[in-house]
N, C-alpha and C positions, 0 to 999 in steps of 0.2 A: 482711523489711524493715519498718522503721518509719516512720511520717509521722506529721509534725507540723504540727498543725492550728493554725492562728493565727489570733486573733480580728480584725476589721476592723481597730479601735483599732490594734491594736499592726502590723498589714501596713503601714497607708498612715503610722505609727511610721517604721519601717524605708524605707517607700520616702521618705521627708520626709528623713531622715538619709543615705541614698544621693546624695541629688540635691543635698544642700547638702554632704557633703563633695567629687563633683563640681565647685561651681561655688566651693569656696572660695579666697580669702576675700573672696568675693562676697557678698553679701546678697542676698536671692528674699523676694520678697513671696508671701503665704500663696495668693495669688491664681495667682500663676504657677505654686507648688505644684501647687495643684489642677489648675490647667490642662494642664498635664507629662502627669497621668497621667489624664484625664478624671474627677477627683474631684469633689465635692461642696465650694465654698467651705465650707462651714460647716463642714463636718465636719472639715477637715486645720487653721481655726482651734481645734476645741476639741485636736486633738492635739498642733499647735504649744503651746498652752497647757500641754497634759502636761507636755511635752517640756523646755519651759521651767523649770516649777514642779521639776522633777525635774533639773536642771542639764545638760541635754545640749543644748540649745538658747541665746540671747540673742536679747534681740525689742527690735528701735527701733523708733520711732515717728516719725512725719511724714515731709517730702522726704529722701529717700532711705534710709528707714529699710528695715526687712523682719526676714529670720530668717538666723541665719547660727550655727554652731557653736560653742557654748561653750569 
């Protein structure tokens, strides 16, 4: 049997994509991301960034903005 190993980036990737097609078509703040899974704020913004720059995500900004599924 095979296992595939997956680098951080791309896990907490996958687990940010899980939890927003979940809560769609909700928007989550990168904050409650991190919070969900006991992340690191920082970190799940630079992957929302990825995510983004890469079309799988869309990011508002200010009162009631957040991340929600492209």
């Amino acid at each position: 049997m095979t296992t595939v190993q997956l680098t951080d980036h791309t896990d907490i990737g996958l687990r940010v994509l899980i939890l927003l097609a979940a809560a769609a078509p909700e928007r989550l703040s990168s904050a409650e991301l991190a919070e969900r899974h006991g992340l690191s704020h920082t970190h799940v913004q630079k992957v929302v960034q990825s995510l983004q720059s890469s079309g799988f995500v869309e990011t508002f900004r200010g009162r009631g903005g957040g991340v929600q599924l492209a």
